[in-house]
DODREN-471943 format. One record per atom (N, C-alpha, C): x, z, y. Coordinates in steps of 0.1 Angstrom, whole numbers, plus 5000, padded with zeros to 4 digits. Atoms other than C-alpha are relative to their C-alpha. Last residue first. Layout:
(site (X; Z; Y))
...
***
This chain:
(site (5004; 4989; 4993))
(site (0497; 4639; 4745))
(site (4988; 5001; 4992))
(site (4986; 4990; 5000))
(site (0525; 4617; 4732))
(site (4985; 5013; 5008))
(site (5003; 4992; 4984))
(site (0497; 4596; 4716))
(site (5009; 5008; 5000))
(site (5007; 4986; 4996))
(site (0505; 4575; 4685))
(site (4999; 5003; 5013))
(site (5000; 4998; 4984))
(site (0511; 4539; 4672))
(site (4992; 5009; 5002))
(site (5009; 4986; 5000))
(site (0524; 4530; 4639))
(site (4998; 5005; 5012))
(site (4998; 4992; 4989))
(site (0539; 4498; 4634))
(site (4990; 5012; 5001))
(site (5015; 4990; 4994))
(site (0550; 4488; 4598))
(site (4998; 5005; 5014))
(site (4998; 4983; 5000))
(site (0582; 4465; 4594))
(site (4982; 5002; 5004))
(site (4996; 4997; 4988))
(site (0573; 4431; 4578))
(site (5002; 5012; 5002))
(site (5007; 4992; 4988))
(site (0572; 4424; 4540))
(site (5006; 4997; 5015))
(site (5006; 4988; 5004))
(site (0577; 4392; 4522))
(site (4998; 5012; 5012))
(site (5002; 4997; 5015))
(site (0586; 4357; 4533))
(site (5002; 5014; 4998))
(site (4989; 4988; 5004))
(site (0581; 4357; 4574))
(site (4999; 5001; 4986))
(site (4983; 5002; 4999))
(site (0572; 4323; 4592))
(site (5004; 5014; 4989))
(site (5003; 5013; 5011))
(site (0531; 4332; 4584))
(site (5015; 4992; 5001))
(site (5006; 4996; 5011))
(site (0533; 4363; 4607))
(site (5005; 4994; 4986))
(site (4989; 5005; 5009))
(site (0550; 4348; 4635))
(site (4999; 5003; 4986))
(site (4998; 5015; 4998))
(site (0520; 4359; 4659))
(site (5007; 4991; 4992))
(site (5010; 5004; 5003))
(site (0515; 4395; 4644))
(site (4997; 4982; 5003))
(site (5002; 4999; 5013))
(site (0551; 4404; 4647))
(site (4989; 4990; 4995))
(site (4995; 5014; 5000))
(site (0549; 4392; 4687))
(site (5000; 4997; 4983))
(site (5011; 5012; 4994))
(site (0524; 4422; 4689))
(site (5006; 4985; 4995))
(site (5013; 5000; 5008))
(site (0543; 4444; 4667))
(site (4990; 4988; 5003))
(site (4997; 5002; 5013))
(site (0574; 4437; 4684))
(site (4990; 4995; 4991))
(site (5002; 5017; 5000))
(site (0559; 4441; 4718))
(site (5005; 4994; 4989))
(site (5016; 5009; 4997))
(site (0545; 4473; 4708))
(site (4997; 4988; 5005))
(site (5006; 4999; 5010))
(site (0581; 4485; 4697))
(site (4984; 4993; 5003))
(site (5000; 5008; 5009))
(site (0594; 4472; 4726))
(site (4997; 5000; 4988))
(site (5005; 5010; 4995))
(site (0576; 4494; 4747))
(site (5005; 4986; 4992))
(site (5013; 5003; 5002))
(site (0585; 4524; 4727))
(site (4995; 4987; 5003))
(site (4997; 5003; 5022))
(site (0623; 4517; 4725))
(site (4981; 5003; 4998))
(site (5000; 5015; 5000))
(site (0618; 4513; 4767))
(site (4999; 4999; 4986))
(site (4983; 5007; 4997))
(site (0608; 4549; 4773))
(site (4998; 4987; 4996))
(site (4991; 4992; 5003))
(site (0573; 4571; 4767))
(site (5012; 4996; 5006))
(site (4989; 5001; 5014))
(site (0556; 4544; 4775))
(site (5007; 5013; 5003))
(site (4989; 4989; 4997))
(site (0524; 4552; 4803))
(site (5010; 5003; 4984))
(site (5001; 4993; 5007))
(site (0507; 4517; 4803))
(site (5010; 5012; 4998))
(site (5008; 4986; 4998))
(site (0498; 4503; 4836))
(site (5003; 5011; 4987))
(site (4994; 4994; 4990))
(site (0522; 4471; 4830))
(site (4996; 5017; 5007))
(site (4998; 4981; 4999))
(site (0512; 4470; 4794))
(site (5011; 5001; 5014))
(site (5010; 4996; 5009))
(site (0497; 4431; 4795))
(site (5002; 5016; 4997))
(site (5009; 4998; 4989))
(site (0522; 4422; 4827))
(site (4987; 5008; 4987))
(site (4998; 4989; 4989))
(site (0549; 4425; 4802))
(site (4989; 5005; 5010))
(site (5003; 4992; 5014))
(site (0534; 4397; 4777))
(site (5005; 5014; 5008))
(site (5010; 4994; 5005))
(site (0528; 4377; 4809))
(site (4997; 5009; 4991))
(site (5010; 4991; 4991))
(site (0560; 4381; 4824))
(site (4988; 5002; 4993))
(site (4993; 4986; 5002))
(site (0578; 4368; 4788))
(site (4992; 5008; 5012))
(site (5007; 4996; 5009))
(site (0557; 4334; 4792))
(site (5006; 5017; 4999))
(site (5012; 5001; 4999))
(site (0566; 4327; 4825))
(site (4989; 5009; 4992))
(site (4997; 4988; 4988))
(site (0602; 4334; 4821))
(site (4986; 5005; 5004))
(site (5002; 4991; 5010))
(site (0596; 4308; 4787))
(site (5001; 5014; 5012))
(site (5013; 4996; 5014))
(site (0580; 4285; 4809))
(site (5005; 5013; 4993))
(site (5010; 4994; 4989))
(site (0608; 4288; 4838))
(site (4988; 5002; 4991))
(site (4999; 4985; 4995))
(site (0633; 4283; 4814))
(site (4991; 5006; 5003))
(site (4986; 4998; 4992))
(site (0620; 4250; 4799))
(site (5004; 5014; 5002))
(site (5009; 4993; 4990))
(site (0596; 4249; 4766))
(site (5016; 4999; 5007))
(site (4988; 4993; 5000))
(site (0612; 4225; 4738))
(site (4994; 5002; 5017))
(site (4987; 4999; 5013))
(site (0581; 4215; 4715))
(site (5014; 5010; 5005))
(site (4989; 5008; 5004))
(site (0559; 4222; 4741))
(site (5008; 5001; 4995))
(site (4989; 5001; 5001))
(site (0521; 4240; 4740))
(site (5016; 4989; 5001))
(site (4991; 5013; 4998))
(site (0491; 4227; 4758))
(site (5018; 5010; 4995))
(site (4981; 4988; 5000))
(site (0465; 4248; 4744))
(site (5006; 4988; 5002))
(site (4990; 5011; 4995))
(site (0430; 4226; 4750))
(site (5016; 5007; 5006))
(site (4998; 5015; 5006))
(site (0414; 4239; 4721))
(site (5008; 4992; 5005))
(site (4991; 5003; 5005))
(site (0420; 4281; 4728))
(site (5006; 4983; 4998))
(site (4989; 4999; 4985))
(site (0398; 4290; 4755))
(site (5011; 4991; 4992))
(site (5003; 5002; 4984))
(site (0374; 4304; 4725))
(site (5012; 5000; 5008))
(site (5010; 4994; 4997))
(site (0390; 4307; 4692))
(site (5000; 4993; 5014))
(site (4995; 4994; 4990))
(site (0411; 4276; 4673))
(site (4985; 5012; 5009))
(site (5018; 5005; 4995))
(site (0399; 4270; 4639))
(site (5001; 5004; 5007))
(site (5000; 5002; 4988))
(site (0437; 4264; 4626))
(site (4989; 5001; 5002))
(site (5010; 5007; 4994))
(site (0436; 4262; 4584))
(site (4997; 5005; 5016))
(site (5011; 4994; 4988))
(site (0471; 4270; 4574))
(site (4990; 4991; 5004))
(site (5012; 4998; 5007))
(site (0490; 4256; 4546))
(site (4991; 5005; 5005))
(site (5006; 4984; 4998))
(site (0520; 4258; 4569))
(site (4994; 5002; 4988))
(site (4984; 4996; 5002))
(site (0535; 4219; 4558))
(site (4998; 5018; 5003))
(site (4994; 5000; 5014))
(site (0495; 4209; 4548))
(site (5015; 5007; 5000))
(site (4989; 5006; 5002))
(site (0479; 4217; 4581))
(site (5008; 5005; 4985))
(site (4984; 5000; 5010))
(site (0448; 4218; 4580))
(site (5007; 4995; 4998))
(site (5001; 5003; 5018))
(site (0422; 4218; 4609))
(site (5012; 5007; 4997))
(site (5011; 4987; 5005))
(site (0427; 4226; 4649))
(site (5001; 4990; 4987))
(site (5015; 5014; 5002))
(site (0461; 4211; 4661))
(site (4992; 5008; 4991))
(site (5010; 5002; 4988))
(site (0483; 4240; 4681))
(site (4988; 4987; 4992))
(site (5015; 5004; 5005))
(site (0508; 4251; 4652))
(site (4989; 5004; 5007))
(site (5012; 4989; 4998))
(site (0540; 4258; 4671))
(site (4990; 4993; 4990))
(site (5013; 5005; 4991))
(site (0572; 4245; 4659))
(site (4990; 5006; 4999))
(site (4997; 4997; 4989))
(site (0603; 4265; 4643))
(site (4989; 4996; 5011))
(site (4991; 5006; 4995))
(site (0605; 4249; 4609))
(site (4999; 5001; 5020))
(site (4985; 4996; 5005))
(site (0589; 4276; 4595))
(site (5011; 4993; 4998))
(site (4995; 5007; 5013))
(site (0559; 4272; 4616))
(site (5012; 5003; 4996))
(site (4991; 5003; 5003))
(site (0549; 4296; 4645))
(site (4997; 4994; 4983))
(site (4990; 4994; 5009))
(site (0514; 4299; 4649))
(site (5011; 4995; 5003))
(site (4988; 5004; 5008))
(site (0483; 4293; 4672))
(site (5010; 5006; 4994))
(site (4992; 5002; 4994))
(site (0453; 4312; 4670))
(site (5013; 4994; 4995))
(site (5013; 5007; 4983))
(site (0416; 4312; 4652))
(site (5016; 4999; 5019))
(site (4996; 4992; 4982))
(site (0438; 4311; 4620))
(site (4993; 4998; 5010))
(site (5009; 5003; 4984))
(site (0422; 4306; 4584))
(site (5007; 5008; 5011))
(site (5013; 4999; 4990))
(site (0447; 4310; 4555))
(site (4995; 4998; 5010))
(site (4995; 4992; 4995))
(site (0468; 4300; 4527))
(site (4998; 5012; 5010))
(site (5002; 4992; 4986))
(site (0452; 4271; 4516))
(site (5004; 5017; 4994))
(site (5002; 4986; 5000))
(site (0464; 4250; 4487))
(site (4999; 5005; 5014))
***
């Protein structure tokens, strides 16, 4: 049974990433990695400095952006990280809704 086509990797719901392109039977996900994507070198158990790595970059992506305050900015990294873990979560997720303060 397929479940669906992803052009990015996933969290599985035993905690590992899904980086190999096809189907994986324990997800049910079919993986068709997009551009840039084929030679992802994820690791099972990422060190500090990786995951310190990885958290700048998702910061550095709304470092220009004018947040209201911090409960904004984590809401739009929620949403974002939301959309990555997707296929880990049995039924709904929260809704994000994103307005202009001006």
């Amino acid at each position: 049974m397929l479940d669906a086509v992803i052009e990015a990797p996933t969290i599985r719901t035993d905690g590992s990433v899904l980086t190999q392109p096809g189907y994986n039977p324990q997800s049910k996900l079919y993986l068709v990695p997009g551009a840039g994507l084929y030679d992802l070198n994820v690791p099972d158990v990422p060190t500090r400095d990786q995951l310190d790595v990885s958290v700048e970059i998702i910061r550095n992506v709304f470092t220009d952006f004018p947040f209201v305050g911090q409960a904004s900015r984590a809401n739009v990294i929620a949403a974002l990280l939301t959309a990555f873990c997707r296929h880990i979560i049995r039924g709904p997720v929260p809704l994000a809704l994103f307005d202009a303060t001006r």
